[in-house]
C-alpha positions as CSV (number, residue, x, y, z in Angstrom):
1,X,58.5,-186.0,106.2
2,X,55.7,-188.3,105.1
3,X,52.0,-187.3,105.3
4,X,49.0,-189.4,105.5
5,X,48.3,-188.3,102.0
6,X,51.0,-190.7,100.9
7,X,49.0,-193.6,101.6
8,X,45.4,-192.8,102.5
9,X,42.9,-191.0,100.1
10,X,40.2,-190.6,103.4
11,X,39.4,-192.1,106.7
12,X,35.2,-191.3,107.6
13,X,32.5,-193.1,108.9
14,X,29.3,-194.7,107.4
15,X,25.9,-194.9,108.3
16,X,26.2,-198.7,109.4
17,X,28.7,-197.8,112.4
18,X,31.6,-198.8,109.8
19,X,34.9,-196.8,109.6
20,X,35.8,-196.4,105.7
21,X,39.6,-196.1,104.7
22,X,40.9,-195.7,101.7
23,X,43.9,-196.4,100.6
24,X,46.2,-194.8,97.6
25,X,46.3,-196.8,94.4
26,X,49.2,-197.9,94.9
27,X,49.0,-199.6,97.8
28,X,45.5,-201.7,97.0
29,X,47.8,-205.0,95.9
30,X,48.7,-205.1,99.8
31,X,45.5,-205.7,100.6
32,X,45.3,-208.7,99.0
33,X,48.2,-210.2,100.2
34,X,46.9,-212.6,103.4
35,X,50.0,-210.6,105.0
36,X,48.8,-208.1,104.9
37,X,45.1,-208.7,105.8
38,X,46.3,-210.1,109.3
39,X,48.5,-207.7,110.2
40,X,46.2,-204.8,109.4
41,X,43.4,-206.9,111.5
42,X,46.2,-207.5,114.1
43,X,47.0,-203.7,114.3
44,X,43.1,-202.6,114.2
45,X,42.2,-204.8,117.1
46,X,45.0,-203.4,119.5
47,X,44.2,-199.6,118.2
48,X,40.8,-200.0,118.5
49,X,40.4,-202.7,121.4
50,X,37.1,-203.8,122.3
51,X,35.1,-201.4,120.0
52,X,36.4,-203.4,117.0
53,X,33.9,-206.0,116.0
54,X,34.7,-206.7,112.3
55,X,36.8,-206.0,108.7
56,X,36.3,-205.9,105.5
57,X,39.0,-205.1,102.9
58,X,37.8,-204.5,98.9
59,X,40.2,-203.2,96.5
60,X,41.6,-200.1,98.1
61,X,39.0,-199.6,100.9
62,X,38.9,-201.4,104.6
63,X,35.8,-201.4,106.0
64,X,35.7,-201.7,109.8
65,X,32.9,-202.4,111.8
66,X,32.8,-200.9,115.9
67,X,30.3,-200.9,118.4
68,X,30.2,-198.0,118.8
69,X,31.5,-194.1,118.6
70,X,33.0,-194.3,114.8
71,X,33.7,-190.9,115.1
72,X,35.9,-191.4,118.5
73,X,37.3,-194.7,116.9
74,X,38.6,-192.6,113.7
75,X,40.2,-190.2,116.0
76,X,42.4,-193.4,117.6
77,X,43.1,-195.0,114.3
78,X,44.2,-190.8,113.1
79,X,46.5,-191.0,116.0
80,X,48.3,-194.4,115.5
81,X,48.8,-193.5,111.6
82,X,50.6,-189.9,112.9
83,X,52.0,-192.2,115.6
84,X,53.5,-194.3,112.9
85,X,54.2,-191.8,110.3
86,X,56.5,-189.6,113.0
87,X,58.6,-192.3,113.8
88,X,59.3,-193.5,110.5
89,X,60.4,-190.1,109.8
90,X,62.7,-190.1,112.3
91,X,64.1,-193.4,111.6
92,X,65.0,-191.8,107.8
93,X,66.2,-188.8,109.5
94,X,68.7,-190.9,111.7
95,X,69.1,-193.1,108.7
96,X,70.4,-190.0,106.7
97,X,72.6,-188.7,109.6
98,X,74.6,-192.1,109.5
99,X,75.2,-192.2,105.5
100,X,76.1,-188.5,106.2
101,X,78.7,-189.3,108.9
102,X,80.1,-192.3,107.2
């Protein structure tokens, strides 16, 4: 099963109402792809809805700007990573039961 440890060194909040996430190492070169900037936009914006106001993506950390409530954001964008991390757990688990039954 995958863990959020596998791709994200922390999620926390800032004193400037910003969300920081870190990313492993490993995944800072998608970052810089344009890609991948607007689909990580794409998904904040529909995760956080109208308390997103802004992002910002260095070298392995996005920095999100909201309204307000970081703290209650953080807990949404948790959600949609476990959210996202279940089912692709259970796509390799049904993955494996095919090549098994083949």
């Amino acid at each position: 099963m995958y863990n959020k440890d596998m791709f994200i060194k922390y999620i926390k909040a800032d004193n400037e109402n910003r969300i920081l996430i870190s990313v492993q190492d490993h995944f800072s070169g998608k970052l810089k792809e344009d890609s991948g900037k607007t689909e990580i936009k794409k998904i904040l914006t529909e995760v956080l809805g109208d308390d997103f106001k802004k992002l910002e993506i260095g070298k392995n950390v996005l920095r999100v700007t909201v309204n307000e409530n970081p703290e209650e954001c953080i807990t949404k964008i948790n959600a949609y990573i476990d959210q996202m991390l279940q089912m692709a757990g259970q796509f390799m688990d049904q993955m494996g039961k095919q090549k098994s039954e083949e």
